[in-house]
C-alpha positions as CSV (number, residue, x, y, z in Angstrom):
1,X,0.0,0.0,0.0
2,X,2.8,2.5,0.6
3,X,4.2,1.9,-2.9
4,X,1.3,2.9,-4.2
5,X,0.8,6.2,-2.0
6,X,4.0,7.3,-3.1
7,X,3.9,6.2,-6.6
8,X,0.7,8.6,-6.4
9,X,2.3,11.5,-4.8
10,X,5.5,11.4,-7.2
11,X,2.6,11.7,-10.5
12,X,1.2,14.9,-8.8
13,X,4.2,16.5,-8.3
14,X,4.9,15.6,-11.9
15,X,1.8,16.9,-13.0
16,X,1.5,20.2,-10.9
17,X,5.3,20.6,-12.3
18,X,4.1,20.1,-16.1
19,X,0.8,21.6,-15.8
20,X,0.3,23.8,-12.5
21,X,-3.4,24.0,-10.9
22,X,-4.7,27.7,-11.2
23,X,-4.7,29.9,-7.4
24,X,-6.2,32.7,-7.6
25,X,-4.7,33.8,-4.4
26,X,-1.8,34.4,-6.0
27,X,-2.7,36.5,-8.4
28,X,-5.2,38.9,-6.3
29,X,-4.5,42.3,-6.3
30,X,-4.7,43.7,-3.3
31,X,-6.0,47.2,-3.2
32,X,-7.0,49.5,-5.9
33,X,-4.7,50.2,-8.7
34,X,-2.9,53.2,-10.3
35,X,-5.8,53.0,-13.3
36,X,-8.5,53.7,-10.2
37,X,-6.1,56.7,-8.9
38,X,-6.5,58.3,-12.3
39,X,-10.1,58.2,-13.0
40,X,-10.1,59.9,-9.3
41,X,-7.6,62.5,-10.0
42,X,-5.1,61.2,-7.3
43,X,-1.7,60.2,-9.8
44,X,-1.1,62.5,-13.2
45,X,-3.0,62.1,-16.2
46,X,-1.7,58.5,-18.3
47,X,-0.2,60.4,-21.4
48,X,1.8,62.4,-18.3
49,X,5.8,61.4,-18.4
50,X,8.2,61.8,-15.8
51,X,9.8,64.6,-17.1
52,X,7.0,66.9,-18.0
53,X,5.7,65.8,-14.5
54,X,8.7,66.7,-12.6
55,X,10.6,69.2,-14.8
């Protein structure tokens, strides 16, 4: 029975190494982003660079 445990565990690893499972967890984005700030008038307008920002 333990041979076949492990001979189980060793094809998921292979598998999640080949073809990962989605998490969304790690692609949540915590908090609002600079594109929200614009439309509220909190960061300089998109077409804004550095230079003409700061100069």
């Amino acid at each position: 029975m333990a041979f076949w445990n492990q001979l189980t565990h060793c094809r998921v690893a292979i598998r999640e190494f080949i073809a990962p499972t989605y998490r969304p967890e790690r692609h949540y984005m915590r908090g609002p982003g600079p594109a929200c700030a614009r439309r509220g008038g909190l960061l300089p307008d998109a077409g804004a660079t550095f230079h003409s920002v700061f100069s």
